[in-house]
C-alpha positions as CSV (number, residue, x, y, z in Angstrom):
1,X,0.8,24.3,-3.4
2,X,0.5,21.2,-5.1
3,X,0.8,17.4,-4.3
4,X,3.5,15.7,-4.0
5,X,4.4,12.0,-4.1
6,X,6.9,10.0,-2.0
7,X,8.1,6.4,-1.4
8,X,7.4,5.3,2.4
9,X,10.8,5.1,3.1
10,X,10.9,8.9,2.4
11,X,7.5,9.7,4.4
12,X,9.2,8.1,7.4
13,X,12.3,10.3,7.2
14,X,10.7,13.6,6.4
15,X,6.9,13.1,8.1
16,X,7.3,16.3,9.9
17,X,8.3,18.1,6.4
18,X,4.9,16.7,5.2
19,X,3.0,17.3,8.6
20,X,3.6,20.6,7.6
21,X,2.3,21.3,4.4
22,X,-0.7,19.1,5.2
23,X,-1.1,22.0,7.6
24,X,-0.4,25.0,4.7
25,X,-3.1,22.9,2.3
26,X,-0.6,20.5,0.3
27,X,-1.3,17.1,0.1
28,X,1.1,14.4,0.3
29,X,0.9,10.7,-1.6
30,X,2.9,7.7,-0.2
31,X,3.2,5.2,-2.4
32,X,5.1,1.6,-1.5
33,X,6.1,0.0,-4.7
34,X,5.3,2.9,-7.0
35,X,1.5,2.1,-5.8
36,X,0.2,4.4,-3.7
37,X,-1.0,3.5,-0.6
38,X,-1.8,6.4,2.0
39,X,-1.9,10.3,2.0
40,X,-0.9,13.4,4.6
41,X,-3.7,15.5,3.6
42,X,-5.2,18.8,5.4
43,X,-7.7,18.0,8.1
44,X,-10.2,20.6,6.4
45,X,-10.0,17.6,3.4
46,X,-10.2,14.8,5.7
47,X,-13.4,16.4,7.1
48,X,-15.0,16.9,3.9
49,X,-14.2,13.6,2.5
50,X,-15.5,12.1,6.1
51,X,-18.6,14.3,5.7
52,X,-19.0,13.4,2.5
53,X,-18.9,9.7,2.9
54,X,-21.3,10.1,5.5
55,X,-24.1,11.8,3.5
56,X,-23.5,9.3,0.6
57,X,-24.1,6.6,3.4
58,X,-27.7,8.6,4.4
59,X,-28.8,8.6,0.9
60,X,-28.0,5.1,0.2
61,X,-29.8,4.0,3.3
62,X,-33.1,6.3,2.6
63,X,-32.6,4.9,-0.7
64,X,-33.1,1.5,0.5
65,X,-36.0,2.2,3.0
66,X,-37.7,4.3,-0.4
67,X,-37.7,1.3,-2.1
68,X,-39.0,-1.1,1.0
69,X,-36.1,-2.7,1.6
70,X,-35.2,-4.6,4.2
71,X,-34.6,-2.8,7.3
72,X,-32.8,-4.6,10.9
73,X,-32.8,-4.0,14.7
74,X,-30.1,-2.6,15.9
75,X,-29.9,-5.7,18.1
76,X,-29.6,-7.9,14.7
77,X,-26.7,-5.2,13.6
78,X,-24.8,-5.7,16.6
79,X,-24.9,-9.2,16.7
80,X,-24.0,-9.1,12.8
81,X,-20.8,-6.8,13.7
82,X,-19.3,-9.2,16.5
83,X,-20.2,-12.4,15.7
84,X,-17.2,-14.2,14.3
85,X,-17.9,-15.5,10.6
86,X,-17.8,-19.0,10.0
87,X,-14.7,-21.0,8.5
88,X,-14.3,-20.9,4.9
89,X,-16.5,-17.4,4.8
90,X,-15.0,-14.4,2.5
């Protein structure tokens, strides 16, 4: 089957109708303002691109540590993840 693209609006009134061919392999492209924005793709896909993205991740970071670069606790990663960033920060 092969992709098809829809406005939100139209996602919203027919999810189900995409639910379903999600589930028979077809994905489907929302787009808001002719842009699009999201997808209702097969969870076999979603897996893949998660897996995917994860061993990307692994050899960026064994990259890094090949090279001697600089490595943190995961006490220091925490505290990088909660703390609030500072006013004016991007």
């Amino acid at each position: 089957m092969a992709e098809s693209t829809v406005t939100v609006r139209e996602a919203r009134a027919h999810l189900a109708d995409h639910i379903n061919r999600a589930e028979e392999g077809s994905p489907t492209v929302i787009t808001r303002n002719g842009i699009p924005v999201a997808a209702v793709v097969p969870i076999a896909d979603f897996d893949a691109l998660e897996e995917a993205a994860d061993v990307l991740l692994a050899r960026e970071a064994e990259a890094v540590l090949a090279e001697g670069g600089p490595t943190v606790t995961m006490a220091e990663l925490l505290a990088d993840l909660f703390t609030e960033p500072s006013e004016g920060a991007t």
